[in-house]
C-alpha atoms as a printed R data frame, in Angstrom:
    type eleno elety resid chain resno       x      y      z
1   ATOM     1    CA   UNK     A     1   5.293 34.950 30.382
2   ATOM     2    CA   UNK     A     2   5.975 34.981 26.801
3   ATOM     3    CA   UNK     A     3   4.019 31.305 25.931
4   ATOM     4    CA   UNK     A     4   0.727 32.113 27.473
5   ATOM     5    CA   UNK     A     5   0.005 35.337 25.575
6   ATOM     6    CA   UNK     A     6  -2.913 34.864 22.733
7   ATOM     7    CA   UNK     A     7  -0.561 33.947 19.792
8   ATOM     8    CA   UNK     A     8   1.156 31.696 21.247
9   ATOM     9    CA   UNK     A     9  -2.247 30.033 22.428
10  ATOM    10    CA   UNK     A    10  -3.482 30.150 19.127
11  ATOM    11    CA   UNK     A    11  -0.455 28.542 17.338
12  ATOM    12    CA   UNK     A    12  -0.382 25.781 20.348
13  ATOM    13    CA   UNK     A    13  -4.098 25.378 19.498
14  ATOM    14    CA   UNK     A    14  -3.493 24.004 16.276
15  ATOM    15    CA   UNK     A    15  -1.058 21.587 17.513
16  ATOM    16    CA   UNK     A    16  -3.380 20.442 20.178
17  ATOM    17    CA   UNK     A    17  -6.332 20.237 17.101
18  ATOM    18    CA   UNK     A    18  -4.673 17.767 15.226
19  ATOM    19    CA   UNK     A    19  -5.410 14.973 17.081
20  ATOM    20    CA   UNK     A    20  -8.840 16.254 17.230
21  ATOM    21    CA   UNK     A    21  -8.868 16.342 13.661
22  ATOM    22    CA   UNK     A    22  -7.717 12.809 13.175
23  ATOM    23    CA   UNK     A    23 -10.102 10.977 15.252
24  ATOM    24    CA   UNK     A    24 -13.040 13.134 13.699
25  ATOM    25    CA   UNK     A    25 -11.917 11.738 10.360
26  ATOM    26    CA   UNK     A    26 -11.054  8.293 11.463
27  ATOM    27    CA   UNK     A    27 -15.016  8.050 12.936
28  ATOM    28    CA   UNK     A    28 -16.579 10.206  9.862
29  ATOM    29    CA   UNK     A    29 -17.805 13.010 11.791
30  ATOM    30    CA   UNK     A    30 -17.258 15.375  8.780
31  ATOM    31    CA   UNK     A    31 -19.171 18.239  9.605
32  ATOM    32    CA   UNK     A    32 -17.459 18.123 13.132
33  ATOM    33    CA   UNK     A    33 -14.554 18.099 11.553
34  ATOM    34    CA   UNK     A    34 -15.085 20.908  8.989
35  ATOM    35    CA   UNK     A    35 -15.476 23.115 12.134
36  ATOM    36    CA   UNK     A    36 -12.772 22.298 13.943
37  ATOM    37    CA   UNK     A    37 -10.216 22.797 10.871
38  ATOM    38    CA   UNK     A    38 -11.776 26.125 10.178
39  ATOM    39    CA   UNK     A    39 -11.005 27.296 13.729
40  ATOM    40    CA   UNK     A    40  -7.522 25.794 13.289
41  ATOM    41    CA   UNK     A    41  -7.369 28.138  9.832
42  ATOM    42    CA   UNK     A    42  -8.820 31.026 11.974
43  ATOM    43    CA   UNK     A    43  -6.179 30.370 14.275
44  ATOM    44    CA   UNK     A    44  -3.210 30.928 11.999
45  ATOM    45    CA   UNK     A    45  -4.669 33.808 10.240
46  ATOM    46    CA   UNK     A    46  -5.145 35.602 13.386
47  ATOM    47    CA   UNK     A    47  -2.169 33.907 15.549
48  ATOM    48    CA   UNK     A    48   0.749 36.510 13.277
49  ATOM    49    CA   UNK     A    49  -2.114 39.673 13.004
50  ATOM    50    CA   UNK     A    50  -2.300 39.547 17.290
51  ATOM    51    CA   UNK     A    51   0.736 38.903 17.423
52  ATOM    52    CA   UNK     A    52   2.188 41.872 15.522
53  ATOM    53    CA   UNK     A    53  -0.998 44.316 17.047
54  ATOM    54    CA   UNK     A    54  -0.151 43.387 20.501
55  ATOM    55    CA   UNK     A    55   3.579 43.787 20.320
56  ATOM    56    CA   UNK     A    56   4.282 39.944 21.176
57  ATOM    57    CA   UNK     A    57   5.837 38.683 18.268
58  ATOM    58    CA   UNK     A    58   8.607 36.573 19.366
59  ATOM    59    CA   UNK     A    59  11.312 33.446 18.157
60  ATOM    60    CA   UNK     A    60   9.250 31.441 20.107
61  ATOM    61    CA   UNK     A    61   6.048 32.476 18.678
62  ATOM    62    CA   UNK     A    62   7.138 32.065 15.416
63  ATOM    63    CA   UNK     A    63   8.588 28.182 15.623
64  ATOM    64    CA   UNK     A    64   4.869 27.066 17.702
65  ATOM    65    CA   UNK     A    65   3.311 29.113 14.655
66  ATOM    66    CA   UNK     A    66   5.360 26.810 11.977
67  ATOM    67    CA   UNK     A    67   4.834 23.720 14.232
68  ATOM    68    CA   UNK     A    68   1.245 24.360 13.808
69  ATOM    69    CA   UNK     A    69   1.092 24.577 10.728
70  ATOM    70    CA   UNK     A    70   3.241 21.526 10.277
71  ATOM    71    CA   UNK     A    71   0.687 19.257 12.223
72  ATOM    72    CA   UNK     A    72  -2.276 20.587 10.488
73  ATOM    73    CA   UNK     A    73  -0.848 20.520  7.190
74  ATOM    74    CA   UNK     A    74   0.796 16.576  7.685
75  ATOM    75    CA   UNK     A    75  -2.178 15.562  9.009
76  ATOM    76    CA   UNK     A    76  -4.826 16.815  6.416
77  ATOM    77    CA   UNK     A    77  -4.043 14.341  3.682
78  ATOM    78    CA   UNK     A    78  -4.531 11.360  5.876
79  ATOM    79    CA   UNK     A    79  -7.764 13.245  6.844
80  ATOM    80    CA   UNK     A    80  -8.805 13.443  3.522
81  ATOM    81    CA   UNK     A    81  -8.106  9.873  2.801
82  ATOM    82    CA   UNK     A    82 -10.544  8.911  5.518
83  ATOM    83    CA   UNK     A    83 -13.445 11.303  4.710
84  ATOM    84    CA   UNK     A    84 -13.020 11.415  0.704
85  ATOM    85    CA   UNK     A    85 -10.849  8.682 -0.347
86  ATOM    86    CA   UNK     A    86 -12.711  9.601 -3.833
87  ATOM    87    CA   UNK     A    87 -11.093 12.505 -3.916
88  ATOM    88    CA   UNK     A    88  -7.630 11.576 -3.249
89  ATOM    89    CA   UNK     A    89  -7.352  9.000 -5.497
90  ATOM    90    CA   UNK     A    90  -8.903 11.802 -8.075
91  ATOM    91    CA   UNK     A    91  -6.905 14.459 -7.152
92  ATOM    92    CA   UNK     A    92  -3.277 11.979 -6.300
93  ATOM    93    CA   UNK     A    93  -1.060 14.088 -8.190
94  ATOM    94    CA   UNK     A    94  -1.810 17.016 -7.082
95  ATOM    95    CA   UNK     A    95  -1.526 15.903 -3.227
96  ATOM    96    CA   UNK     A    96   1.769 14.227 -3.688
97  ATOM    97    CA   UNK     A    97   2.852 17.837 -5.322
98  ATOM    98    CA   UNK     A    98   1.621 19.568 -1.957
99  ATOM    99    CA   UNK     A    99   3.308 16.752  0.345
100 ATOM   100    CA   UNK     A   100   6.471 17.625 -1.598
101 ATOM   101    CA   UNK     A   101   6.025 20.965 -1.662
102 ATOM   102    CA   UNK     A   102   6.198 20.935  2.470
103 ATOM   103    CA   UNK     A   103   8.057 17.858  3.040
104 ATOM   104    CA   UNK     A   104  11.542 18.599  0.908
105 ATOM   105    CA   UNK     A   105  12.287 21.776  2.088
106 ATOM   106    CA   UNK     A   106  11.532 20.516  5.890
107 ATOM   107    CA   UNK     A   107  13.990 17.455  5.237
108 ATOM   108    CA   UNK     A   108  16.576 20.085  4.338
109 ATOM   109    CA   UNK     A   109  16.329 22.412  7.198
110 ATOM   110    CA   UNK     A   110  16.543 19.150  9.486
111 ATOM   111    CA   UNK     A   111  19.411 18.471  7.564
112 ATOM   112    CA   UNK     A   112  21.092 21.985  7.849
113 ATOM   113    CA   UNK     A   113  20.068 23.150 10.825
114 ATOM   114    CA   UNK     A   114  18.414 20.274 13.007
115 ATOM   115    CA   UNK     A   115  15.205 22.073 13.129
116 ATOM   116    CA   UNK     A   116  11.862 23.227 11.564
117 ATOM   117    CA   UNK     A   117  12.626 26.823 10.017
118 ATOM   118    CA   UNK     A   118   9.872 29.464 10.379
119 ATOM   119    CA   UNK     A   119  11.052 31.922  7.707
120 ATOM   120    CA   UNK     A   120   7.452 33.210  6.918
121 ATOM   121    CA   UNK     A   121   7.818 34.551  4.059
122 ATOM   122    CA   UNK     A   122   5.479 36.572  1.968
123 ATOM   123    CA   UNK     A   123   5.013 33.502 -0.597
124 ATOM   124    CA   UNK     A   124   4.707 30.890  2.346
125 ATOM   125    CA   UNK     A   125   1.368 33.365  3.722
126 ATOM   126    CA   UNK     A   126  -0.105 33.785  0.310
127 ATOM   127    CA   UNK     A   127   0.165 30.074 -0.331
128 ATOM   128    CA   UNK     A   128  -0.974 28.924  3.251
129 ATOM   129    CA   UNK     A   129  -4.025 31.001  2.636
130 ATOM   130    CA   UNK     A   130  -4.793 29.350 -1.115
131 ATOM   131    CA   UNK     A   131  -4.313 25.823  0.422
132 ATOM   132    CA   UNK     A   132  -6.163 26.655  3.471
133 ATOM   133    CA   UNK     A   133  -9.345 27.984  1.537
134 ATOM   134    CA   UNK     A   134  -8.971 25.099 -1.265
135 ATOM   135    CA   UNK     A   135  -8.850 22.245  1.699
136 ATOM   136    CA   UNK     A   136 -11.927 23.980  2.697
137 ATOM   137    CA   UNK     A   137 -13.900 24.237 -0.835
138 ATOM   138    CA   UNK     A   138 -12.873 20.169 -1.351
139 ATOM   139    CA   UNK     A   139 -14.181 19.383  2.105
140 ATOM   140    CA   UNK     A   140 -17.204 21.484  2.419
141 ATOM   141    CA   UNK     A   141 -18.000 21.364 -1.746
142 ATOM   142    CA   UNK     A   142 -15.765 18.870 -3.185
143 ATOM   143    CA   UNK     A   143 -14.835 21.928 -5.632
144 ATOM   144    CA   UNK     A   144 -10.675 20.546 -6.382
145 ATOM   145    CA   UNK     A   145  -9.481 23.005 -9.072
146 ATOM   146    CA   UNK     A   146  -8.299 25.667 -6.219
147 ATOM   147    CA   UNK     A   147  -6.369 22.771 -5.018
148 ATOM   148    CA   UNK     A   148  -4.259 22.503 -7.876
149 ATOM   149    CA   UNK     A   149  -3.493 25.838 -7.919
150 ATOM   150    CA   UNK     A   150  -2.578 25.530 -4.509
151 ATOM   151    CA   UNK     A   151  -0.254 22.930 -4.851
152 ATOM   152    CA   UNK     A   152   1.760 23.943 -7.849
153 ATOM   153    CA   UNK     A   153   2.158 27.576 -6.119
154 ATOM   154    CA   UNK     A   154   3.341 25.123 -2.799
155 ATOM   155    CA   UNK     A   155   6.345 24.040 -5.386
156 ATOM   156    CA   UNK     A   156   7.509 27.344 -6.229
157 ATOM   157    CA   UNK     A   157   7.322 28.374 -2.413
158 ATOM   158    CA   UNK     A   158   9.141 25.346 -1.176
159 ATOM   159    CA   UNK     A   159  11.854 26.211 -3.997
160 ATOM   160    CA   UNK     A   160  12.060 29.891 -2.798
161 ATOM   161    CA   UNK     A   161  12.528 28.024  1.033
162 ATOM   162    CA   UNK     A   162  15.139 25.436 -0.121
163 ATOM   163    CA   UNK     A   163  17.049 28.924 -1.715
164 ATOM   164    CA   UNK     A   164  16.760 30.364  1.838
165 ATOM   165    CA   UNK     A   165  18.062 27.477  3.933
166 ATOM   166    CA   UNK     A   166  20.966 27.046  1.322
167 ATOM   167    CA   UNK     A   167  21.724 30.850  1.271
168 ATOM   168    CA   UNK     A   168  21.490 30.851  4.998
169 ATOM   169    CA   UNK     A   169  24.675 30.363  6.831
170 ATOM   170    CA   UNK     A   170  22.719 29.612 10.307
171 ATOM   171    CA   UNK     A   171  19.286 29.343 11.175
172 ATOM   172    CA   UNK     A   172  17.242 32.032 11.538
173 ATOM   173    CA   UNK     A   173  13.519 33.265 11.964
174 ATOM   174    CA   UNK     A   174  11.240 35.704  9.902
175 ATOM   175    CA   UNK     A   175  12.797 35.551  6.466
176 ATOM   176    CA   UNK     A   176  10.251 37.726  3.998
177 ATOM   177    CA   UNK     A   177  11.790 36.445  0.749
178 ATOM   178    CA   UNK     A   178  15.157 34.815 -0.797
179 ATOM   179    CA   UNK     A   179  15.831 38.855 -1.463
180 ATOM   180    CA   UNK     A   180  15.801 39.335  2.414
181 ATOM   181    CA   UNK     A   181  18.022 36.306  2.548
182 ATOM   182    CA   UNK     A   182  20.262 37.623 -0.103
183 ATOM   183    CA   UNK     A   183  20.514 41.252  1.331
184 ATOM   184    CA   UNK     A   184  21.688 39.019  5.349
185 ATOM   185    CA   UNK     A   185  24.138 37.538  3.783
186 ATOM   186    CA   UNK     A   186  25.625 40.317  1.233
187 ATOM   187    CA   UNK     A   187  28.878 41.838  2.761
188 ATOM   188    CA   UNK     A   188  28.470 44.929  3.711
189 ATOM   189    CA   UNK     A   189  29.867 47.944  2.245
190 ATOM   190    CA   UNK     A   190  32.921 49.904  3.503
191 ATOM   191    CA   UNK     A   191  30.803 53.054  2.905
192 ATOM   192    CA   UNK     A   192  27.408 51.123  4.255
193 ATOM   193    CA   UNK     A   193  29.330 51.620  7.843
C-alpha cells in the first residue's frame, strides 16, 4: 500500500509534528522543541533519499512531502515568535522575506491549479536545507546571519517556482528547474519523432 511505506511515514510525520511543535513553543519547552524540529528536518532529508533507494517514489509521496514541509515551514515563525520574540522583531525583515518567499508562489499555484505544487526542484532542496540549518543555528545559538542568506536565496527560488507554475500548462509533480519546465512545454521537433 503505497501510503504506509517509510517516505510516506516520514513526510506524514512532519505534518503530524507541527502541532507538536506549536504547543512546545506556546509552553516554552525549547529544548523539547529543538528536538522535535530536528527530527522533523531529519525527516525531510531522508523522506526523498528512501524514497528514491527503495524504489517508492510516487505523486503521492511527493504532495505529503510538500505538505510537510508546508506545515513545518508556516508554523516556524509563529514558533519563533513564542520562544524568541527578540529575535523576530530583530531579524523582521528578513522573516517577512522568507514568508513571501513560500507564501506567493503557493497563492499562485492555488490560483492556477487549486493545489499545493511539489515541483522539487534543485533550488527548492538547496534552499530547504540553508533555511533548515539557519532555523536551527537561531534556535539552538541565536547565530541569524545564515538566516538572511536563507531568505533572500527563498526569493530567487520562489521566483524560479512562480516561472514554473506560469510556464506550466497543467499541474504537474517533480519539476528540477524552470529549464525542465521549458524543455515540457517546447514543441517537439518533426525530426525529435
Amino acid at each position: 500500500m503505497e501510503w504506509c511505506n517509510i517516505p510516506n511515514t516520514l513526510s506524514a510525520f512532519r505534518i503530524i509534528a507541527t502541532p507538536g511543535l506549536l504547543y512546545l513553543a506556546w509552553h516554552g519547552f525549547a529544548n523539547a522543541f529543538l528536538v522535535l524540529l530536528v527530527l522533523a528536518f531529519l525527516s525531510d532529508l531522508l523522506d526523498g533519499l528512501i524514497a528514491r533507494l527503495l524504489n517508492q517514489s510516487s505523486e503521492l509521496g511527493a504532495q505529503l512531502d510538500s505538505w510537510g514541509d508546508a506545515t513545518i515551514y508556516i508554523s516556524l515563525p509563529i514558533c519563533a515568535w513564542w520562544l524568541r520574540p527578540d529575535i523576530i522583531r530583530q531579524e523582521i525583515v528578513f522573516v517577512c522575506i522568507a514568508v513571501l518567499g513560500l507564501v506567493l508562489p503557493a497563492m499562485l499555484e492555488f490560483v492556477k491549479f487549486g493545489r499545493l505544487s511539489c515541483y522539487h526542484t534543485w533550488a527548492s532542496k538547496i534552499s530547504a536545507a540553508l533555511i533548515s540549518i539557519s532555523i536551527l543555528l537561531i534556535f539552538a545559538f541565536s547565530v541569524t546571519w545564515l538566516f538572511r542568506w536563507a531568505a533572500i536565496f527563498q526569493i530567487l527560488v520562489a521566483l524560479e517556482i512562480i516561472a514554473i507554475t506560469i510556464l506550466l500548462p497543467t499541474w504537474q509533480c517533480n519539476i528540477q528547474s524552470v529549464w525542465h519546465a521549458i524543455n515540457l512545454i517546447k514543441p517537439k521537433n518533426i525530426l525529435d519523432r
